[in-house]
C-alpha positions in Angstrom: 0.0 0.0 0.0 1.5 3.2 -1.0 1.1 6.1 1.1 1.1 9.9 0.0 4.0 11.6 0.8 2.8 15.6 2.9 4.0 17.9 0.4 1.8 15.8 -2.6 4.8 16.0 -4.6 5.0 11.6 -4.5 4.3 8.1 -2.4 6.4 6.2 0.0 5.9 2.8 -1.0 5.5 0.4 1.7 7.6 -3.0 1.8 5.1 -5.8 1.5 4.8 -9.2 3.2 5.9 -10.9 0.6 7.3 -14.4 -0.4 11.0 -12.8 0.6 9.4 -12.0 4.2 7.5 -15.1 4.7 10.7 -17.3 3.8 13.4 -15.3 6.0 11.0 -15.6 8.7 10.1 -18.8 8.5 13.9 -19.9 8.5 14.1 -18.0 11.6 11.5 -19.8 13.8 11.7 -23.0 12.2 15.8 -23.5 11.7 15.7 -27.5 12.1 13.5 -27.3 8.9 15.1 -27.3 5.7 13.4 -24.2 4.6 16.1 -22.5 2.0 15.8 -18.5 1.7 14.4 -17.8 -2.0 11.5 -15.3 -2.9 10.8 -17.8 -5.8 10.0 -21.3 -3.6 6.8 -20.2 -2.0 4.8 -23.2 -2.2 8.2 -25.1 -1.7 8.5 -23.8 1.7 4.9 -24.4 2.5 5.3 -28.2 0.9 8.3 -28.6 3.8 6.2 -27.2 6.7 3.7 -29.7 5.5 5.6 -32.2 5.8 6.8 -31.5 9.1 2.9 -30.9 10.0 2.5 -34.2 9.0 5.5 -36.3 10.1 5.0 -34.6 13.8 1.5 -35.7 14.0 2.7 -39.1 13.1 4.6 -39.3 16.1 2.2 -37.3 18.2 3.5 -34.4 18.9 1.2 -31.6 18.5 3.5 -28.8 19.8 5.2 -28.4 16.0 2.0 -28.2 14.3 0.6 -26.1 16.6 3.8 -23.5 16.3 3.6 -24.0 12.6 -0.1 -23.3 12.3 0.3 -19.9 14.8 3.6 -18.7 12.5 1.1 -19.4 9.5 -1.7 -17.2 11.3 0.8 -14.6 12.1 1.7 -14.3 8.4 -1.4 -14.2 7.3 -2.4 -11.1 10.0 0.5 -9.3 8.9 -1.2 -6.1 7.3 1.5 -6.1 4.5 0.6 -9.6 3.8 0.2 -10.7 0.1 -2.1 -13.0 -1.2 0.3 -15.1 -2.8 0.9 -16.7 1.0 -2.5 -17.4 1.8 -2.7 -18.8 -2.0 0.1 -21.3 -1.1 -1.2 -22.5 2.1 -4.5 -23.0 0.1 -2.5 -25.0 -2.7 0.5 -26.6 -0.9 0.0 -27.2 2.9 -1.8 -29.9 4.8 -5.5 -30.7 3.3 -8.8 -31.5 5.7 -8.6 -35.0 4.5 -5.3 -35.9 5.6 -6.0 -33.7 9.5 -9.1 -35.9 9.1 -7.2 -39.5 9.1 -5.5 -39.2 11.8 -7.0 -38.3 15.8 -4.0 -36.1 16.0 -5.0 -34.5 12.7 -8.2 -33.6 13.8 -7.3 -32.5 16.6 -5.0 -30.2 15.2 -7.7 -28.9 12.9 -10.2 -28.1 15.3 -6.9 -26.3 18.0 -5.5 -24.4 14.6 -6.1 -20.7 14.5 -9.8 -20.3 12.4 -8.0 -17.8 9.8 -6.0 -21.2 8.9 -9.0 -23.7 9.2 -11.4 -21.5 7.3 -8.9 -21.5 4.8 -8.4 -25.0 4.4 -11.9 -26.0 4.5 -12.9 -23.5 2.0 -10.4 -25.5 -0.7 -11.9 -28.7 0.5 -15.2 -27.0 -0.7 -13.9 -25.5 -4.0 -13.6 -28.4 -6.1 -17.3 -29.2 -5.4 -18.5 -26.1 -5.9 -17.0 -26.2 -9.4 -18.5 -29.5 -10.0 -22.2 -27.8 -9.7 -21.7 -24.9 -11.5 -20.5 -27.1 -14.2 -22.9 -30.3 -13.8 
């Protein structure tokens, strides 16, 4: 979001939230994750927290999926934010189904913040509202 500058005469333009952000700070809270610092690997990065999401809940622990979905939450509340994050966690983290497999999954699905849940179960909708528009 730009923002005009007093004398009218230009705009300070404000550093967004971006990919860049998301990665440096998600190398920073997570540095036992191999999370590499590129603006170009997005949904990369959001595939490895994904994984760790579900390997974790594997072996019961619910304290790494619970910091992951919070760091998530806190990305995503970021005013700066762009929509290319919350695209990738609708893409290219966890899905409802696989929470929905597992005790551990659902419960992390009905602790995770609602910003993230809503998410997810929106793209678990998607594909069948596209099958009645079309059918």
């Amino acid at each position: 979001m730009d923002i005009p500058l007093g004398d009218n005469k230009g705009v300070l333009i404000k550093k967004m939230y971006d990919e860049q952000a998301f990665s440096r700070d998600a190398i920073a809270r997570f540095p036992g994750l191999p999370l590499v610092e590129d603006h170009g690997l997005l949904h990369v990065q959001m595939s490895t927290l994904a994984t760790a999401v579900r390997e974790a809940l594997e072996q019961g622990d619910q304290d790494l999926p619970g910091r992951i979905f919070e760091f998530l939450a806190e990305a995503l509340g970021n005013p700066e934010a762009t929509l290319e994050i919350e695209n990738a966690i609708a893409l290219s983290f966890v899905t409802v189904d696989e929470l929905r497999s597992t005790p551990a999954g659902g419960r992390a699905l009905r602790d995770m913040p609602k910003v993230i849940r809503d998410i997810l179960l929106y793209e678990e909708q998607a594909p069948v509202e596209a099958d009645r528009r079309s059918g």
